[in-house]
N, C-alpha and C positions, 0 to 999 in steps of 0.2 A: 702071466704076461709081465715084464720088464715094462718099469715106469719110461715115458717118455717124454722129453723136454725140448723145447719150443720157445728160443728166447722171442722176446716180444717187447719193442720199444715203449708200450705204454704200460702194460703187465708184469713186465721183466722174465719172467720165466711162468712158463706155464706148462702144467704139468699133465700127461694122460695117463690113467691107468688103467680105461678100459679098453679092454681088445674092440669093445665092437666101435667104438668111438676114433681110434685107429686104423681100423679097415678103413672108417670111413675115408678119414683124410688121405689116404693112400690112396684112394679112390681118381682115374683119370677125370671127371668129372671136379671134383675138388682141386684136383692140382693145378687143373684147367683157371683156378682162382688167382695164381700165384703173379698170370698174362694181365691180368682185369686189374686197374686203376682203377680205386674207390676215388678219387680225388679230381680223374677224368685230367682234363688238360692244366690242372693248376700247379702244377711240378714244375714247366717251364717258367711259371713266375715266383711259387716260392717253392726254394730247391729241397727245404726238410719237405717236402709235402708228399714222397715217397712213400704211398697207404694203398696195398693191393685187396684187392676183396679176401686172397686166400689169409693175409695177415685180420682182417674186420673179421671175419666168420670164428678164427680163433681166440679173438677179445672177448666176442660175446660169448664162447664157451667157456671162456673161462672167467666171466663174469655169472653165467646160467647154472654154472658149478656152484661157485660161491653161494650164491641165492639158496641153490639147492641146498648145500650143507649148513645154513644158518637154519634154516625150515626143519630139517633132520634134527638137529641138535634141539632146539627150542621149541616144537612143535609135537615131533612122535618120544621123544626120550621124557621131555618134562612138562609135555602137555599146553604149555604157554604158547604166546603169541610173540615173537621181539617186538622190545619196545621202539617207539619211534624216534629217532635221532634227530 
C-alpha cells in the first residue's frame, strides 16, 4: 500500500500506511464523520471552531500511533519502560 496523507490543523500531516486502517476511513460510515461537528454550535460564535468528528477520530489516531510506536521502540526492542516526562 502507498502511504497516505491527511493534512490536519493540530497534527499537520498525518500519515497511514496500513491498508486496513484505510479501508477503514474510506468506510461510508466514517465519511459520514466529515457532516458531525465535534464543536456542535460553537462555530457561529467562534469562527476557527471548524472541528468535525471525521477530523477528532483522525487526531487520535494519530496520537494512538504515536503511543504505539514509542511502546514498540522502548518496550519489545529494549525491554524498558519510557521515562516520565
Amino acid at each position: 500500500m502507498n502511504e497516505k496523507v491527511f493534512r490536519d490543523p493540530v497534527h499537520n500531516y498525518i500519515h497511514v500506511n496500513n491498508q486496513i486502517i484505510y479501508d477503514l476511513i474510506n468506510t461510508k460510515e466514517f465519511q459520514r464523520l466529515r457532516r458531525i461537528k465535534q464543536l456542535g454550535t460553537s462555530s457561529y460564535t467562534f469562527h476557527g471552531g471548524e472541528h468535525s468528528r471525521f477530523s477528532h477520530c483522525l487526531g487520535v489516531y494519530e496520537i494512538a500511533r504515536r503511543i504505539t510506536e514509542i511502546f514498540e521502540e522502548n518496550i519489545l526492542k529494549n525491554g524498558i519502560l519510557p521515562s516520565p516526562s
